[in-house]
Backbone bond lengths (Angstrom), bond angles and torsions (degrees), N, CA, C in turn:
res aa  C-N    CA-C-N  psi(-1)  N-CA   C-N-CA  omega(-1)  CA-C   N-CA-C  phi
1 X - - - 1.466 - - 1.524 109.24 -
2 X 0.937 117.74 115.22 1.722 126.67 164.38 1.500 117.84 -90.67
3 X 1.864 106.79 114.76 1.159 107.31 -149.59 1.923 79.78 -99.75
4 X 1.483 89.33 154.25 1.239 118.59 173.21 1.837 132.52 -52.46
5 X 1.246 118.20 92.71 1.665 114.81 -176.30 1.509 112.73 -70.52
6 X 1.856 105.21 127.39 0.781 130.87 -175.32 1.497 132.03 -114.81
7 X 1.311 153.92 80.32 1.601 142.17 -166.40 1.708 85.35 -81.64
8 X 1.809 87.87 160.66 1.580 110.56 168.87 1.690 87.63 -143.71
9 X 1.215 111.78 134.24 1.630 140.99 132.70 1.260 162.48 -69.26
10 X 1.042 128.05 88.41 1.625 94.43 176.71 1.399 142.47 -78.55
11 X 1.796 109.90 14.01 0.885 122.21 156.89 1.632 128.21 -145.45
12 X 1.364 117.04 148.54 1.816 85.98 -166.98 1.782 125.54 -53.20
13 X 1.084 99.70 176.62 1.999 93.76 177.33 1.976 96.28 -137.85
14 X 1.171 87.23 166.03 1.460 99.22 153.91 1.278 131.86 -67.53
15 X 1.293 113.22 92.32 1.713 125.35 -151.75 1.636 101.98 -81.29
16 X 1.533 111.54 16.32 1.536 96.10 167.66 1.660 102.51 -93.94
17 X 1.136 105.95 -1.76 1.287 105.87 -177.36 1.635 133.37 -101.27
18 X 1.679 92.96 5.67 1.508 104.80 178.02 1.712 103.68 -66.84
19 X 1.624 87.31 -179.11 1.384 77.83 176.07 1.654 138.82 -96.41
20 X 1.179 120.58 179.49 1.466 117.30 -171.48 1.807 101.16 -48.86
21 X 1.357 125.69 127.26 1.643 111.92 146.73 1.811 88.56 101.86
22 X 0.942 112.44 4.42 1.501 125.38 173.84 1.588 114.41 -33.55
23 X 1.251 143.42 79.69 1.420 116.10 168.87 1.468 142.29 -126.37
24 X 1.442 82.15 29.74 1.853 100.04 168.41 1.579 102.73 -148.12
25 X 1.449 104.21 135.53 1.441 114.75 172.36 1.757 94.52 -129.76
26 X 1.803 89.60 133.60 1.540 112.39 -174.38 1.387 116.96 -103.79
27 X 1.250 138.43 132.22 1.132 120.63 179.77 1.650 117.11 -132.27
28 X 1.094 141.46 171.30 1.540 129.99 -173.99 1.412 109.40 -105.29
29 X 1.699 118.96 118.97 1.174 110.49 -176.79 1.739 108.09 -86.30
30 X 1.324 131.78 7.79 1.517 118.71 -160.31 1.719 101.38 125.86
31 X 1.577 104.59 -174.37 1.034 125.52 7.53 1.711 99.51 -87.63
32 X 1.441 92.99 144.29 1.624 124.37 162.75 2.161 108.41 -22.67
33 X 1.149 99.99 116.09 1.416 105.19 -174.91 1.730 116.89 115.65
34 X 1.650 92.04 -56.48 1.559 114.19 168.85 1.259 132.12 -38.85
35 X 1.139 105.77 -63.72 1.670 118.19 -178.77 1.635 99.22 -126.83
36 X 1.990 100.15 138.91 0.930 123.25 166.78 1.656 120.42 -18.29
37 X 1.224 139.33 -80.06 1.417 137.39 137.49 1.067 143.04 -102.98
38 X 1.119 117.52 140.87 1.832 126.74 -179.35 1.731 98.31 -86.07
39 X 1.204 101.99 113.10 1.665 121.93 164.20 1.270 97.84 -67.34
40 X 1.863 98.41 133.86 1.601 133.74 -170.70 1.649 93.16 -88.83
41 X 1.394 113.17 173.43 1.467 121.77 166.77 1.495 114.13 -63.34
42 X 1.093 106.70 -46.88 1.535 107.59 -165.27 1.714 106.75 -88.43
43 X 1.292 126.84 1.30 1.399 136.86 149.72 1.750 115.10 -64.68
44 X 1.338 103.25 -51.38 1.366 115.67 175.13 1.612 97.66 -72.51
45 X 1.616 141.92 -17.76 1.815 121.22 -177.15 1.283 87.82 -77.33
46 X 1.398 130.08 -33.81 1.394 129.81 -133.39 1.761 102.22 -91.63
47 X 1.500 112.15 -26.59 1.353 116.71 167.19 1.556 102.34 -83.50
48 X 0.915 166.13 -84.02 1.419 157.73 118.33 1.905 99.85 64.67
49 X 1.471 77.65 -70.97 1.795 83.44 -167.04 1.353 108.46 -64.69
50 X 0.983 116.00 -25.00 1.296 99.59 163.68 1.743 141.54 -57.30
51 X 1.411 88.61 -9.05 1.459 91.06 168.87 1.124 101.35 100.32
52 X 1.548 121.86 -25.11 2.487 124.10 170.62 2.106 91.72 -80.99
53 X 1.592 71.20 152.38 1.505 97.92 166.08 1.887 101.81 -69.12
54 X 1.362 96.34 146.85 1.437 111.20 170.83 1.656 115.81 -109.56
55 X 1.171 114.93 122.72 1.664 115.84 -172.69 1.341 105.02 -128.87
56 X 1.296 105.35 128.99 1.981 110.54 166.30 1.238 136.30 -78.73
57 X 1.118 118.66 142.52 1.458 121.46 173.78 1.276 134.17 -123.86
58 X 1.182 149.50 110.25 1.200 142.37 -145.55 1.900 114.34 -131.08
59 X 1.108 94.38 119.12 1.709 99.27 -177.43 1.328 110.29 -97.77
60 X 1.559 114.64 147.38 1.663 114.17 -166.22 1.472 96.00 -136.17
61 X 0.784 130.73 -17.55 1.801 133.67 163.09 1.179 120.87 -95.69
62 X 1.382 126.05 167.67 1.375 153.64 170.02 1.643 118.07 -94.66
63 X 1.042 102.79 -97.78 1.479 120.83 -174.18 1.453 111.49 -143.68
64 X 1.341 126.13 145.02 1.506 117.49 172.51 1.604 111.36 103.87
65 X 0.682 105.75 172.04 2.162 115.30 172.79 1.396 107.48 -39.33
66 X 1.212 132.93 166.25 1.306 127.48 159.04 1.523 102.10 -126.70
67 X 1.571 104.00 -151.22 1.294 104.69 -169.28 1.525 113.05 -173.29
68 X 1.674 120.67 164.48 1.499 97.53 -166.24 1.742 100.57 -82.80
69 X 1.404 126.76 18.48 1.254 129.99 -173.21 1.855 107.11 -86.17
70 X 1.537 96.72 -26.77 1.495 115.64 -172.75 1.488 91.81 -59.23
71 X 1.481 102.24 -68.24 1.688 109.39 -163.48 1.326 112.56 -56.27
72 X 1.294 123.76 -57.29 1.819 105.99 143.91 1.315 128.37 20.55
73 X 1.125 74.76 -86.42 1.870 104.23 -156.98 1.497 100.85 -71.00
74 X 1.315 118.19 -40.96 1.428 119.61 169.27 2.024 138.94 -45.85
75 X 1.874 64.15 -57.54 1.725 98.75 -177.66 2.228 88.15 -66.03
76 X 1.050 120.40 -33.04 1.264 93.66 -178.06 1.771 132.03 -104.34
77 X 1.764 92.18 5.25 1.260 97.82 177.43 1.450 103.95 -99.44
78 X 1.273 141.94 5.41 1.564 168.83 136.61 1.308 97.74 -48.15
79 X 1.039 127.02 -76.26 1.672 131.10 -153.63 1.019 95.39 -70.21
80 X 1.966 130.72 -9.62 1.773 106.54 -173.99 1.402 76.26 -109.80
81 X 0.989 163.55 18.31 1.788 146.82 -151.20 1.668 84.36 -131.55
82 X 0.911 127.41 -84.67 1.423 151.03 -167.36 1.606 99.60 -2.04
83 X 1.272 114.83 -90.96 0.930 139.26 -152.34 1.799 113.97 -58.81
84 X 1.560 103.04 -12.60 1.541 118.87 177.54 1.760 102.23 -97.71
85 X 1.635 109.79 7.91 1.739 111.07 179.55 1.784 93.23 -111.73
86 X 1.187 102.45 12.04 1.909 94.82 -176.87 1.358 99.61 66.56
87 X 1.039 112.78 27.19 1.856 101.52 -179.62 1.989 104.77 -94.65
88 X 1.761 109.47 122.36 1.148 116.38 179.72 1.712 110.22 -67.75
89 X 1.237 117.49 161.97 1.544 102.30 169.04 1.464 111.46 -80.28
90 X 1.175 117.19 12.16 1.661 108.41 174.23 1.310 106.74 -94.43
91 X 1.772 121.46 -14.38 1.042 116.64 -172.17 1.694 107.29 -52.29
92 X 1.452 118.76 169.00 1.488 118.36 158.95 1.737 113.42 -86.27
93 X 1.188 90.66 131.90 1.737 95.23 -177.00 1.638 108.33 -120.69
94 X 1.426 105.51 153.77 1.448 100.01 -168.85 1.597 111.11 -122.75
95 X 1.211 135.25 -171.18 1.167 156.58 150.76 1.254 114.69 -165.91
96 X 2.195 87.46 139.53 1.614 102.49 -168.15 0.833 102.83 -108.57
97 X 1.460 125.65 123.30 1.833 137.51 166.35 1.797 91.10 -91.76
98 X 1.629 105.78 118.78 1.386 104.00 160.27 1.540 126.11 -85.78
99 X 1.511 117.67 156.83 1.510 96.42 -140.68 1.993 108.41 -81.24
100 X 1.545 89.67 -4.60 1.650 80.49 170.09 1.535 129.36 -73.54
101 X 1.328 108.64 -20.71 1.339 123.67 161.30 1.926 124.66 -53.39
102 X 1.761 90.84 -36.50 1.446 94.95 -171.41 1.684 100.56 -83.70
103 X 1.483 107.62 -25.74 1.371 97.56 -162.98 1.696 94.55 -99.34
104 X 1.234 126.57 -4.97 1.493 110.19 169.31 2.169 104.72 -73.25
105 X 0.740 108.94 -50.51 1.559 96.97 177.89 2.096 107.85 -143.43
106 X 1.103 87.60 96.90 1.486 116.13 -171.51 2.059 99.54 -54.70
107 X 0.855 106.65 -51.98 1.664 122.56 174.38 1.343 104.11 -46.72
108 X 1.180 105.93 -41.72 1.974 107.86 -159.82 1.715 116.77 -103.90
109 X 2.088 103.75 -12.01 1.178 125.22 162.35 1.981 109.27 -59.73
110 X 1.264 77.43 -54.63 1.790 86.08 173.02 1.353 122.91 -36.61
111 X 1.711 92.93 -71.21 1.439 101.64 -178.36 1.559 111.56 -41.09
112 X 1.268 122.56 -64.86 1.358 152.07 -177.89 1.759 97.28 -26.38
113 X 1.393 104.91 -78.80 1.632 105.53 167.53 1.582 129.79 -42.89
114 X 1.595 91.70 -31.06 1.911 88.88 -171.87 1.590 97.08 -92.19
115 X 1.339 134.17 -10.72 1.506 122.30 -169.29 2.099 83.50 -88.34
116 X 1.105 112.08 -55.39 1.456 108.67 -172.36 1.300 135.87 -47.21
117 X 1.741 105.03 -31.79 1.364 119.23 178.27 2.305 105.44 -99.17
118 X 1.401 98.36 12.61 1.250 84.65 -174.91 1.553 89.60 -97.51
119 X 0.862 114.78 -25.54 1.669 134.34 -150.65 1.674 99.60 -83.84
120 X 1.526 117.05 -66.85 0.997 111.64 157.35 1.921 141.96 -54.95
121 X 1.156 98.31 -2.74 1.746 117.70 173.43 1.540 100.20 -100.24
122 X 1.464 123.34 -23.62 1.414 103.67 -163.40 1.939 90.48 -105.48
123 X 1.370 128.87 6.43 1.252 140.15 140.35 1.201 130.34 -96.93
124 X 1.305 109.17 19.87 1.761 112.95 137.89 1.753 89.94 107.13
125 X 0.998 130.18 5.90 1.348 128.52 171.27 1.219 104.31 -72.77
126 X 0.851 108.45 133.22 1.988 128.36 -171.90 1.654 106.25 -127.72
127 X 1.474 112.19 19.64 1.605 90.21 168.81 1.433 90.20 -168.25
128 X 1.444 145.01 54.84 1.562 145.95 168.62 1.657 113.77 -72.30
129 X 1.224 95.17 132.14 1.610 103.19 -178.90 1.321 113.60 -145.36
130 X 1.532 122.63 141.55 1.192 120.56 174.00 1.563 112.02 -115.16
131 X 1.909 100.05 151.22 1.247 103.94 164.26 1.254 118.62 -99.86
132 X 1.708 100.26 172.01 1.452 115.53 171.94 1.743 118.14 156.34
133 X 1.125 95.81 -166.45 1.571 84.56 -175.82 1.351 108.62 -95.19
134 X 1.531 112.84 159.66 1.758 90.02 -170.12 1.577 134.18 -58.69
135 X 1.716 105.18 164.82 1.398 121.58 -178.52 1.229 95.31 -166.64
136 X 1.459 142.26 -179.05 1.139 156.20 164.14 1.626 103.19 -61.79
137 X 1.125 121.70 -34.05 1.896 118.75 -144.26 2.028 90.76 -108.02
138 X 1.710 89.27 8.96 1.631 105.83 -157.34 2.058 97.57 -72.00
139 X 1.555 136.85 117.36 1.221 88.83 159.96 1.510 116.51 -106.57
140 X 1.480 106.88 -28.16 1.483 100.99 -179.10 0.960 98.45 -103.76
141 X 1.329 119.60 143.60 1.943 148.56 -151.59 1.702 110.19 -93.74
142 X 1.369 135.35 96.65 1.175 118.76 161.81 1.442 108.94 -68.64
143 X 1.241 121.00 108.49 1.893 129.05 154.72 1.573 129.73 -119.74
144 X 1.103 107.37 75.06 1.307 97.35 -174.54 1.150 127.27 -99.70
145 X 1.490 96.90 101.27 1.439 113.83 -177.21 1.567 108.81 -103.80
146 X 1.552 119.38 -9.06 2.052 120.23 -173.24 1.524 104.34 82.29
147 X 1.454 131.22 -8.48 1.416 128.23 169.64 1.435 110.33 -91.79
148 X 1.192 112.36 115.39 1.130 132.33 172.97 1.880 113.70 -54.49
149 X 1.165 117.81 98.33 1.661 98.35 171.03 1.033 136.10 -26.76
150 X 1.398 133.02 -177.35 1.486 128.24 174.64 1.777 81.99 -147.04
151 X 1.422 131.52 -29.66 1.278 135.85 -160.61 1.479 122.24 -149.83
152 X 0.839 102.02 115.84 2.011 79.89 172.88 1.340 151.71 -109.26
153 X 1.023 125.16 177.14 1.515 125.88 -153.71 1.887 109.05 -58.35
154 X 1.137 116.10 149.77 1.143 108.78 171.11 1.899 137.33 -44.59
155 X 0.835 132.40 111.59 1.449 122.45 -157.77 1.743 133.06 80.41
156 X 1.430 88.77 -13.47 1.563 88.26 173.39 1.664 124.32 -85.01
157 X 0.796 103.77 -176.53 1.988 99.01 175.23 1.677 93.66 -141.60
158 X 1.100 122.79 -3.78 1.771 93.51 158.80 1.878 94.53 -176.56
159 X 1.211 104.64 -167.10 1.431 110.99 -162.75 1.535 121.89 -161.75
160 X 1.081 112.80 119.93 1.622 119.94 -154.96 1.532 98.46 -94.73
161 X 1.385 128.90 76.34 1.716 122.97 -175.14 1.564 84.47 -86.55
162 X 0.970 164.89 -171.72 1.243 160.03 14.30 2.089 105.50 -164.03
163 X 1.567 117.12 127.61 1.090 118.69 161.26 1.411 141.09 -112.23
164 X 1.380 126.11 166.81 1.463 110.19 173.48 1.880 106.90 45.64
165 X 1.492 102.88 61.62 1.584 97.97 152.26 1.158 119.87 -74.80
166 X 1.574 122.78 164.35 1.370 102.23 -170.87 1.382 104.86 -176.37
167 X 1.529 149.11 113.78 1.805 90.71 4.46 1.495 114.57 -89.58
168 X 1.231 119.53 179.31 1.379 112.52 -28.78 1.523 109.76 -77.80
169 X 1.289 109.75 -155.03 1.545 109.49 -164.18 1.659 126.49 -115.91
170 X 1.384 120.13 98.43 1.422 117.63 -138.82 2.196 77.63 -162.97
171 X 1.753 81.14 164.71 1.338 89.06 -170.48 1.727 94.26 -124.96
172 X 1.352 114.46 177.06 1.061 100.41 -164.84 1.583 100.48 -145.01
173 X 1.222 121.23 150.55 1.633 142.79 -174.37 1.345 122.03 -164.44
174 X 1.146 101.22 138.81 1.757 120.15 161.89 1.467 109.56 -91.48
175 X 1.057 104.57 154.62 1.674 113.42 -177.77 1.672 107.21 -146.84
176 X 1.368 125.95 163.49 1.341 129.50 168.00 1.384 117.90 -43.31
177 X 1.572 118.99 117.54 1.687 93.96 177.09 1.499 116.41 -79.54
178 X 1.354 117.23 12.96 1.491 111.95 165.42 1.484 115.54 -45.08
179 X 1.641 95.10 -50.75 1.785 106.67 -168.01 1.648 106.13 -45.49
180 X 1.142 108.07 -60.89 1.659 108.06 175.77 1.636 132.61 -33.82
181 X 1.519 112.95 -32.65 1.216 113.80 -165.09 1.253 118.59 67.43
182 X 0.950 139.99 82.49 1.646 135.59 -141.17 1.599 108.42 -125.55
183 X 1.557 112.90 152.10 1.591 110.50 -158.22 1.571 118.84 -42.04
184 X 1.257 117.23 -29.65 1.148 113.79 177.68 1.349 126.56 -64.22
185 X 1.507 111.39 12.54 1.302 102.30 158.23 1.718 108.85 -137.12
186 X 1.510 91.32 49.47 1.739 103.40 169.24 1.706 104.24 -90.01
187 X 1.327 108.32 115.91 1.188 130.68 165.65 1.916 112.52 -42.44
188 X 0.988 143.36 152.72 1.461 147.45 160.58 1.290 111.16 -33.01
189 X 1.881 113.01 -76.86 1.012 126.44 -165.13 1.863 106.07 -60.47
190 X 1.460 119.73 -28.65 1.555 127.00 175.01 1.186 102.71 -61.29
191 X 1.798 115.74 -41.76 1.887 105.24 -167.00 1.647 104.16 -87.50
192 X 1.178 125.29 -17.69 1.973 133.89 152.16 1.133 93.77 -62.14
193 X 1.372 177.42 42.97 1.268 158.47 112.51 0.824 128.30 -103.64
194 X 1.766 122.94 -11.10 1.183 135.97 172.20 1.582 100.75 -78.46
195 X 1.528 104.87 -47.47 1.370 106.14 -171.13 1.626 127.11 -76.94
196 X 1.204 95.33 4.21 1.539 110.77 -169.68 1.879 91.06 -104.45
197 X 1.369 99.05 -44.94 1.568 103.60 -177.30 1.208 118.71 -47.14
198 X 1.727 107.20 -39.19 1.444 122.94 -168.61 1.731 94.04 -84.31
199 X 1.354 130.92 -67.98 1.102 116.05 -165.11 2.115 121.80 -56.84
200 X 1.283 96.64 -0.42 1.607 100.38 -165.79 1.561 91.73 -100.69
201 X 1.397 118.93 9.95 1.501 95.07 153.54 1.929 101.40 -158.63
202 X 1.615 100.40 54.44 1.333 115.91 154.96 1.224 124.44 -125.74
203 X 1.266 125.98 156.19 1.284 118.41 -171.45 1.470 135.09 -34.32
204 X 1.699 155.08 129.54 1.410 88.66 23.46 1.810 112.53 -108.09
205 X 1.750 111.24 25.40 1.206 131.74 147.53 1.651 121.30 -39.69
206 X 1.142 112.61 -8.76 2.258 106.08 -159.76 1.709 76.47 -95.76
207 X 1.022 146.15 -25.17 1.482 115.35 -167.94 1.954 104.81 -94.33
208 X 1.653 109.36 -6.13 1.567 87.78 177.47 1.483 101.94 -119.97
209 X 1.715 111.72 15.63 1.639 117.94 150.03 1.155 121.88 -84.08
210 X 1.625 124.62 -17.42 1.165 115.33 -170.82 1.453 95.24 -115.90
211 X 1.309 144.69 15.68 1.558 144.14 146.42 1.697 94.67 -88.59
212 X 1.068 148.96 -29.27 1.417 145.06 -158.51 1.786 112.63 -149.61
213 X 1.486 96.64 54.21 1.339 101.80 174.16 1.678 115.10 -75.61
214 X 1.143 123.52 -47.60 1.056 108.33 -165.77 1.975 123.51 -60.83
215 X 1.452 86.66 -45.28 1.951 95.14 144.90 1.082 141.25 -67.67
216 X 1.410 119.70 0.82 1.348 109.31 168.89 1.981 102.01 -112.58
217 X 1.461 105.95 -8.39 1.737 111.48 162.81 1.719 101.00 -56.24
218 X 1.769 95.96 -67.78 1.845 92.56 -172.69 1.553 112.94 -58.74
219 X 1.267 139.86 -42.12 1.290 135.02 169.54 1.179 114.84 -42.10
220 X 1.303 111.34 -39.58 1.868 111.08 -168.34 1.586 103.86 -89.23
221 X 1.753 104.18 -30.76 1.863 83.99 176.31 1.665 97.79 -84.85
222 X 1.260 152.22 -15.59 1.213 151.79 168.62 1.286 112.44 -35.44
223 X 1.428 121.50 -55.35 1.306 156.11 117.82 1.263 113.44 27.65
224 X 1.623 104.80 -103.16 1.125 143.67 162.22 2.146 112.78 -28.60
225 X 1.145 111.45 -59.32 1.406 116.91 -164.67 1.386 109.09 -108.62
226 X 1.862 105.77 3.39 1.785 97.85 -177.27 1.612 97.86 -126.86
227 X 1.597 106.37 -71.20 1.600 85.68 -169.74 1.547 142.10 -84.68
228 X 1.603 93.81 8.68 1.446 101.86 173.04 1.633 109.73 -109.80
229 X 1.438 134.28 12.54 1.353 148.16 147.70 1.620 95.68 56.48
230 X 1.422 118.90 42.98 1.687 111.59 -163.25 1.645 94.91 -86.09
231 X 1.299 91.27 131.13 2.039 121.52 177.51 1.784 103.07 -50.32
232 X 1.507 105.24 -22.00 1.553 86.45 -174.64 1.739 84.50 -159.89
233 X 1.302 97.71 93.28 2.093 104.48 177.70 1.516 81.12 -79.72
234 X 2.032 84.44 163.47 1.392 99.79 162.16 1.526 120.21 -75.43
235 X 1.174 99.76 159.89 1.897 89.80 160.17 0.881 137.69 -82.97
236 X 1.455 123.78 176.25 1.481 115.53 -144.14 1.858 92.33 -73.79
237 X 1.319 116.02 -51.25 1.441 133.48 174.85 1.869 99.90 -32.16
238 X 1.319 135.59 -53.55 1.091 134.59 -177.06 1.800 104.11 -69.05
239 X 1.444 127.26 -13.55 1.220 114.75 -157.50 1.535 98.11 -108.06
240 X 1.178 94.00 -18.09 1.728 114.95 -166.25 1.825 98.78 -79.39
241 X 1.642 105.54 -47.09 1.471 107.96 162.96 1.143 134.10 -25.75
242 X 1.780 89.57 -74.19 2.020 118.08 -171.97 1.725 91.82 -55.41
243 X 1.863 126.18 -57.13 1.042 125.95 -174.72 1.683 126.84 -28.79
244 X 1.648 105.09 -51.80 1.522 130.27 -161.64 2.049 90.40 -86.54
245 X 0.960 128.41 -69.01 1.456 133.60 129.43 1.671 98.51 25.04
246 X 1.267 99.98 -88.21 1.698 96.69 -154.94 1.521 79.43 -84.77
247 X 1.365 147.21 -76.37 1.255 146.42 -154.71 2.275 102.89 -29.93
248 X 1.062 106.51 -49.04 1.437 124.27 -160.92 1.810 100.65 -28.38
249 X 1.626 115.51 -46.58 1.431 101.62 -165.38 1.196 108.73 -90.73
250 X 1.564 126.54 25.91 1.011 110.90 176.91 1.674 113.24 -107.94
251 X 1.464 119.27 -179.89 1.558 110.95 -167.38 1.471 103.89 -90.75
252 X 1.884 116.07 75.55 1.189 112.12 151.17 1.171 91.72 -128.69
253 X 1.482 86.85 174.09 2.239 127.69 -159.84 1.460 89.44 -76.23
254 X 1.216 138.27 166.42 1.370 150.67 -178.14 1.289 89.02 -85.21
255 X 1.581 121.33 -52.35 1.807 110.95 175.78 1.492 117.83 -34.81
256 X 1.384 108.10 -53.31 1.595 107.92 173.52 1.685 123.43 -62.69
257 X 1.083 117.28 -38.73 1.417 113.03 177.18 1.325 93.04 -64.62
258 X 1.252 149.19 -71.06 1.197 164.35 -173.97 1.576 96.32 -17.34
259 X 1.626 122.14 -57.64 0.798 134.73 -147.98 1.599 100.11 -96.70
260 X 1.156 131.10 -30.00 1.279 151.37 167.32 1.916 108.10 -55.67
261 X 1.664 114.67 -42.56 1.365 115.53 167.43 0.979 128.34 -83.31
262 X 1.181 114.67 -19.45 1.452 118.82 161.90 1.619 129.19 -65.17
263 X 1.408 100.30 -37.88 1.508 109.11 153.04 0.994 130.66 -27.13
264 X 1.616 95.68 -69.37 1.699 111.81 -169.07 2.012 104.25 -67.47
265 X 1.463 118.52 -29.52 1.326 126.67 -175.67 1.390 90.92 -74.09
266 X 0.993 148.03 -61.32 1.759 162.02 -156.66 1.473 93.38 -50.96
267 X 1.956 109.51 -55.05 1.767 91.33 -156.44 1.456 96.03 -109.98
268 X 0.978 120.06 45.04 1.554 135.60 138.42 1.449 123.64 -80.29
269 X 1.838 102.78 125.66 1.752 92.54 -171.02 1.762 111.06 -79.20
270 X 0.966 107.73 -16.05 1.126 108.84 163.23 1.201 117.95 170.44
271 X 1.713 113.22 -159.62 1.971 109.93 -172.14 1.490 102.44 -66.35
272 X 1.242 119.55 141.83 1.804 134.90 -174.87 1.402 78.77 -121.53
273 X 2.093 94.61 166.44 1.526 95.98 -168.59 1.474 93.96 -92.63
274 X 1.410 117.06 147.45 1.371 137.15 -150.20 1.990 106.36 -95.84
275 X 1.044 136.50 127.89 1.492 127.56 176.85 1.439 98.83 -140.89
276 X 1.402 120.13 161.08 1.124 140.72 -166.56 1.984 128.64 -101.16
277 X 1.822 82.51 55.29 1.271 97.23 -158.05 1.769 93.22 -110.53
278 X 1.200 129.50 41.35 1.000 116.61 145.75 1.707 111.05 -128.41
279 X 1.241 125.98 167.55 1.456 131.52 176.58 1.118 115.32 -103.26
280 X 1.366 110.38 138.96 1.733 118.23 -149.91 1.402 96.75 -82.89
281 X 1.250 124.46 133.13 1.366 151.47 173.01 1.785 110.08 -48.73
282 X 1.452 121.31 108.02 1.572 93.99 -162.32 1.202 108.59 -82.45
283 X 1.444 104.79 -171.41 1.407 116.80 -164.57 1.980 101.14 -67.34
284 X 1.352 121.11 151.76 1.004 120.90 169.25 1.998 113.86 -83.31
């Protein structure tokens, strides 16, 4: 099993500079006060476009003990944030217990995790996990030892070996590639739409997509959400990618592509459940 490479931030970076094989970028949604910065929407398109999954993380403590009042408070300032990051509830969502918190009162770390992840499951979150350093209630593993896994620990779903890369400055983990949803379970009609997606704005199509983009966006999600009736489309964020993707060599301003993904995010009715059926765009 080849587990999935992951950086987390607390602030965005220059994502040509992640690393090779990159396919999750993490970012911190709050809460506000908590962590250094709260990632904007268009921080979260901009990891997206890159072609990695985007996953949230949300801190509800400071320093000191916590409590199951934290997870609370977490689990519900998440459940109103979420859903304005395009984040599906299948996405994986996180919470970070830092480990002085867990190791000042280990009893009340618990609680803290089990009020947060009940809260977020009984609002439709289908995949909550917390970090930290180990415990039983532990799922993703702070170890930083700079060795990259090959496997992981019993019960965990991923593992934070390495911090403060630099430059730029991002930490780094593997995780289960279950979480991803990964091509091998791209349906036919999903790998015909990718390929249709891609050829409808490559040559010698790029000169009457890029005079008639905004009609050939609605044609292609028309496309996309009508006549191929697919059980699990991509999201709009994955379409908006492949879009900017093929658009890139042609002679528009980054304002315009910019403006071109937003489109495709705009006439989306909303977050669809998200899978890991496109291939991450490599690093430039």
């Amino acid at each position: 099993m080849t587990l999935a490479l992951a950086t987390d931030s607390a602030y965005p970076y220059n994502y040509a500079q992640r690393p090779a094989g990159c396919q999750v970028i993490m970012g911190y949604v709050g809460r506000p006060g908590y962590t250094p910065h709260v990632w904007t929407l268009s921080e979260a398109r901009a990891a997206r476009a890159t072609g990695c999954q985007w996953w949230p993380i949300g801190v509800g403590i400071s320093r000191g003990a916590t409590s199951a009042q934290d997870g609370h408070d977490l689990a519900r300032y998440m459940i109103s944030v979420l859903p304005g990051y395009g984040v599906d509830k299948s996405t994986p969502v996180f919470q970070d217990l830092e480990p002085d918190a867990l190791r000042a009162d280990t009893g009340a770390a618990a609680q803290c995790v089990a009020a947060w992840k009940a809260d977020m499951r009984a609002a439709g979150y289908q995949h909550p996990f917390t970090y930290s350093v180990d415990a039983s209630f532990i799922d993703w593993l702070a170890r930083w030892d700079n060795v990259r896994p090959t496997a992981l620990p019993a019960g965990k779903i991923g593992v934070q070996y390495a911090g403060n890369i630099s430059p730029p400055t991002f930490d780094l983990s593997v995780f289960d590639p279950a979480l991803l949803g990964g091509p091998e379970d791209m349906t036919p009609d999903e790998h015909r739409m990718l390929v249709d997606l891609h050829n409808w704005f490559s040559p010698p199509n790029t000169g009457e997509g890029q005079k008639n983009a905004g009609g050939t966006i609605a044609s292609t999600l028309n496309k996309v959400n009508g006549l191929y009736n697919l059980p699990r489309p991509p999201t709009a964020a994955q379409i908006a990618a492949a879009v900017v993707a093929a658009l890139t060599p042609l002679s528009l301003t980054a304002e315009q592509l910019q403006q071109i993904a937003d489109a495709v995010l705009a006439a989306a009715p909303g977050p669809v459940p998200y899978s890991g059926i496109l291939t991450p765009v490599p690093p430039a």
